[in-house]
C-alpha positions as CSV (number, residue, x, y, z in Angstrom):
1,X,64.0,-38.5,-27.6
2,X,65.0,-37.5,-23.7
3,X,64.3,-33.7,-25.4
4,X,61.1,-34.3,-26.9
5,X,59.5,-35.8,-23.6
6,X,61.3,-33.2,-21.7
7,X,60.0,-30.6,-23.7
8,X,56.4,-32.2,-23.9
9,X,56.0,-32.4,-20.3
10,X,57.2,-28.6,-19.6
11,X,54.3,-27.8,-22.3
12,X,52.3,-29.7,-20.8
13,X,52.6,-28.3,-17.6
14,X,52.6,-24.9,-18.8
15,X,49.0,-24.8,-20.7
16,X,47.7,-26.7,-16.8
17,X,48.5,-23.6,-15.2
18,X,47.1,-21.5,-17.7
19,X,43.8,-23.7,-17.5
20,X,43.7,-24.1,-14.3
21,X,44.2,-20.4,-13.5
22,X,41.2,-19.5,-16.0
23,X,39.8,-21.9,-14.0
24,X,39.6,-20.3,-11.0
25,X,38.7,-16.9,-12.8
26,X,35.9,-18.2,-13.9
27,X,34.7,-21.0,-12.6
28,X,33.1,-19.9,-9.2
29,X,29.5,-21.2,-9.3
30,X,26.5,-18.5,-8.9
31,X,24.3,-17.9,-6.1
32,X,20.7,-18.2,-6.3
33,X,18.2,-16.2,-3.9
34,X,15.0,-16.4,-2.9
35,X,13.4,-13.6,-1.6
36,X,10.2,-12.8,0.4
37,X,9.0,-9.8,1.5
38,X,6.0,-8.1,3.6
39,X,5.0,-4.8,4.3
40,X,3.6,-3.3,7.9
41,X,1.9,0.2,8.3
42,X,1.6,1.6,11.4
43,X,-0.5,4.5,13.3
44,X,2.4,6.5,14.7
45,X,1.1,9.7,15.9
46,X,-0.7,10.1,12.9
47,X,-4.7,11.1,14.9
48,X,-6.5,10.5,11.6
49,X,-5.0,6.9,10.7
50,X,-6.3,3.8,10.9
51,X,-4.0,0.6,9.9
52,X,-5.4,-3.0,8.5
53,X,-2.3,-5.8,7.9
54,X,-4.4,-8.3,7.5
55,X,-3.3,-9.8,3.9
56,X,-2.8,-6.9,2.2
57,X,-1.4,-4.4,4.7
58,X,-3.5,-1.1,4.5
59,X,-3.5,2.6,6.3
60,X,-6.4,4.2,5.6
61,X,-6.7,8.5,6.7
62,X,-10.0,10.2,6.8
63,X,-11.5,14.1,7.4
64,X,-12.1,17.1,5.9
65,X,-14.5,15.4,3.4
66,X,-12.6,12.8,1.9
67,X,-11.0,9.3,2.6
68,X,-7.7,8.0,1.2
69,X,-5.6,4.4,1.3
70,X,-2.7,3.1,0.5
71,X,-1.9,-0.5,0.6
72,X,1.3,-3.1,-0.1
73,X,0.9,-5.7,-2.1
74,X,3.6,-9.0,-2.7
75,X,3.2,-12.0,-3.7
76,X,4.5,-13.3,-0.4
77,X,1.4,-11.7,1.2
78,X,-1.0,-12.3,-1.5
79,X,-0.1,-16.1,-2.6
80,X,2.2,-16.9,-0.2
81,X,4.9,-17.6,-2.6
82,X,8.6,-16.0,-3.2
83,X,8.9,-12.5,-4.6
84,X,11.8,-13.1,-6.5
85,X,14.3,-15.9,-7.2
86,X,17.8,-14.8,-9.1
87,X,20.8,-16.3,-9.7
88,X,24.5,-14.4,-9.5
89,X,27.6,-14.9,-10.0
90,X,30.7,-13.0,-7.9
91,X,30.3,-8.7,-8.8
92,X,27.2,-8.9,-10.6
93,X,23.9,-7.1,-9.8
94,X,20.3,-7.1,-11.1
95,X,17.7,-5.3,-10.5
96,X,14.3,-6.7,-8.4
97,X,10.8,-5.6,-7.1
98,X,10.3,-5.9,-4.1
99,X,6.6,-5.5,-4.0
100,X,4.0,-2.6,-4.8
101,X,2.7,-0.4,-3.4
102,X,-1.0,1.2,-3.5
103,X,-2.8,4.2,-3.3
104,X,-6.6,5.4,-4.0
105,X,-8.3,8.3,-2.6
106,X,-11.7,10.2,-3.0
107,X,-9.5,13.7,-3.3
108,X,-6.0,14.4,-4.5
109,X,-3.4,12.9,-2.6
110,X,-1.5,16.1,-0.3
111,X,-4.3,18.2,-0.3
112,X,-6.9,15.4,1.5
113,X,-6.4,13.5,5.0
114,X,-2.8,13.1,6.0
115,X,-0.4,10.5,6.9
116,X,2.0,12.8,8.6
117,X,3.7,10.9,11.3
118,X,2.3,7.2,9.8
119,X,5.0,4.5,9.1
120,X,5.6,1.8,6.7
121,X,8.5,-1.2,7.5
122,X,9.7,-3.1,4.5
123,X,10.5,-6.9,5.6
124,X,12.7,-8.5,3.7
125,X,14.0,-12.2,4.3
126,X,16.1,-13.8,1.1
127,X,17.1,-17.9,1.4
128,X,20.0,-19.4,-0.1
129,X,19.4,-23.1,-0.9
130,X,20.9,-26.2,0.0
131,X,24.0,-27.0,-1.6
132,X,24.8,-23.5,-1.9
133,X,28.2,-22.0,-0.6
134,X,28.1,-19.9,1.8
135,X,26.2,-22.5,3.8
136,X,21.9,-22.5,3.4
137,X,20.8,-19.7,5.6
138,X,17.9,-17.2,5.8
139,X,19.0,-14.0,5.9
140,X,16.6,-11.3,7.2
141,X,16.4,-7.2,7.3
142,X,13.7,-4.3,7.7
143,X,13.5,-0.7,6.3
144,X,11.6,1.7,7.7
145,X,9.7,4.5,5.8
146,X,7.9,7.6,6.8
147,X,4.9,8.9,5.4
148,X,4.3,12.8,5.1
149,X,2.4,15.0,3.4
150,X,3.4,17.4,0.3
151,X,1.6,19.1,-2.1
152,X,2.4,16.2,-4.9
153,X,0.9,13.9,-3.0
154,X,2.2,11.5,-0.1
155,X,6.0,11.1,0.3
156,X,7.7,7.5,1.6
157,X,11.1,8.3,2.9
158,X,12.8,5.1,3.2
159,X,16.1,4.6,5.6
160,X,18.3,2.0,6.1
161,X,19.3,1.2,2.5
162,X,21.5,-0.5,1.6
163,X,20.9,-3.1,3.3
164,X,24.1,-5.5,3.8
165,X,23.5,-9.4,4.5
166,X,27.0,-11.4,5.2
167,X,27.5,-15.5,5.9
168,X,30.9,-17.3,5.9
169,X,32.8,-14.6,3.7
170,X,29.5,-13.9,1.2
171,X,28.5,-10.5,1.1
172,X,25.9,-9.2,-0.9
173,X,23.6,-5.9,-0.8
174,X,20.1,-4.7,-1.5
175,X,20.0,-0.7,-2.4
176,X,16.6,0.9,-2.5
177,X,16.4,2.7,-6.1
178,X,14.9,5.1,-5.2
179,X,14.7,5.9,-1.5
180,X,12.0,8.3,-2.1
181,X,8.8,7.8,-3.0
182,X,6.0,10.4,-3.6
183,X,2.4,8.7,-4.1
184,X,-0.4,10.3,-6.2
185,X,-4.3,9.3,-6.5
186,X,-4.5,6.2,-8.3
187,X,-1.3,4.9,-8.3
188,X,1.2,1.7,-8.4
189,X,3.9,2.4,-7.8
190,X,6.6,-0.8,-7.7
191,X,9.4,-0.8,-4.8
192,X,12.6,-1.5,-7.1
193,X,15.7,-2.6,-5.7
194,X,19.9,-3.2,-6.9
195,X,20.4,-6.4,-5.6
196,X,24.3,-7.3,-5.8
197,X,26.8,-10.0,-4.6
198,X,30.3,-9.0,-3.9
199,X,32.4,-12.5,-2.9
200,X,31.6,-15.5,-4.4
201,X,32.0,-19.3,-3.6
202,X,35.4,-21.0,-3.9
203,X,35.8,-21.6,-7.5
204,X,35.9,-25.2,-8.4
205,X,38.7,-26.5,-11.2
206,X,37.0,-28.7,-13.8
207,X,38.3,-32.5,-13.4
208,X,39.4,-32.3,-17.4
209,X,42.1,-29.4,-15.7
210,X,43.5,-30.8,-13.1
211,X,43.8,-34.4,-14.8
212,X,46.0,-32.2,-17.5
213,X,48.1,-30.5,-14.9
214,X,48.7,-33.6,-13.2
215,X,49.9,-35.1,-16.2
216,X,52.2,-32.1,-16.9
217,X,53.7,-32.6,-13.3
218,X,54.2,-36.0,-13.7
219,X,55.9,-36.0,-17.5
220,X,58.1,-33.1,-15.7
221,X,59.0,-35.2,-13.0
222,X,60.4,-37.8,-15.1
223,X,62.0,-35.5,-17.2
224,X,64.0,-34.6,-14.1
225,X,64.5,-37.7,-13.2
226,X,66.1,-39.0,-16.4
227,X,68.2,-36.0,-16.6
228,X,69.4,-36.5,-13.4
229,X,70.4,-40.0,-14.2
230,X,72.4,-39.0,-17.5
231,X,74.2,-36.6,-15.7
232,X,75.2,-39.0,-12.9
């Protein structure tokens, strides 16, 4: 009979660990982001430019006969509500939009008014909730484009991707995919984004796992102790 409980609580033990090491495998809760963004144009040294950022942010360029636009829209700007929400758990990645962006023109884009030397900063601010691990935060970042003229049309050159956001050993990135845009007459053209988090939460042991390794540890301990009593 000593055998049988000795034996039971070593199983016992044993399939704890095994649990609660799956456990911790898989158990780490995801992360859930909410992301607003906004666009800004700007002049630069662009002499034929003029910018509006007033709700939807515009640049408008103008001579040699015809008049072209482009514009950003999000939902942050437009209805004042989040971009995106996602949830992820530790490694994985999904792709978002970040917005769209715009462009009309009374002539072919590249071969009408330039943008040459105009700008266009991306802003991008994602919240994690309350109750979240790492703590609730707001993180925030910009990316800066350039606008110049090609014969396709108008090219946005993006820089500063990816952009890295880090809070209480959570890490996660945002890649611009792709960091090159070129913009034709008539066009909508969505700002697309790899969104991934590398380090998740602590995981968290379900109760029904540790309440079956302390059972193991405690059937072992009295396994020891009445072998150590026989013995004596």
């Amino acid at each position: 009979m000593k055998k049988t409980w000795e034996r039971f609580g070593l199983m016992t033990f044993s399939l704890g660990i095994v649990l609660l090491f799956m456990a911790i495998q898989v158990k780490a809760a995801p992360i859930t982001f909410t992301a607003n963004t906004t666009g800004v144009f700007s002049q630069g040294s662009c002499v034929t430019c003029t910018v509006d950022n007033n709700v939807v942010p515009t640049i408008t360029s103008s001579g040699g006969g015809g008049l072209s636009a482009i514009g950003f829209i999000s939902n942050t700007g437009i209805s004042n509500t989040p971009q995106f929400t996602v949830s992820l758990d530790n490694g994985q990645s999904v792709m978002v939009t970040l917005g769209t962006l715009t462009a009309a023109s009374s002539v072919p884009l590249g071969t009408g008014p330039s943008f040459t030397g105009s700008t266009f900063a991306l802003n991008v601010s994602f919240t994690v909730p309350a109750g979240a691990t790492p703590n609730p935060g707001t993180f925030t970042a910009t990316l800066t484009g350039q606008l110049t003229q090609s014969s396709s049309g108008v090219q946005l050159q993006f820089t500063g991707s990816p952009l890295t956001f880090t809070q209480g050993g959570q890490t996660f990135t945002l890649a611009l995919q792709p960091t090159s845009i070129v913009l034709n007459t008539q066009t909508n053209v969505p700002l697309t984004a790899l969104l991934t988090l590398n380090g998740g939460a602590a995981p968290v042991p379900e109760p029904a796992t540790l309440l079956l390794l302390g059972s193991g540890l405690a059937a072992l301990s009295g396994a020891i102790k009445r072998r150590k009593k026989s013995a004596a």
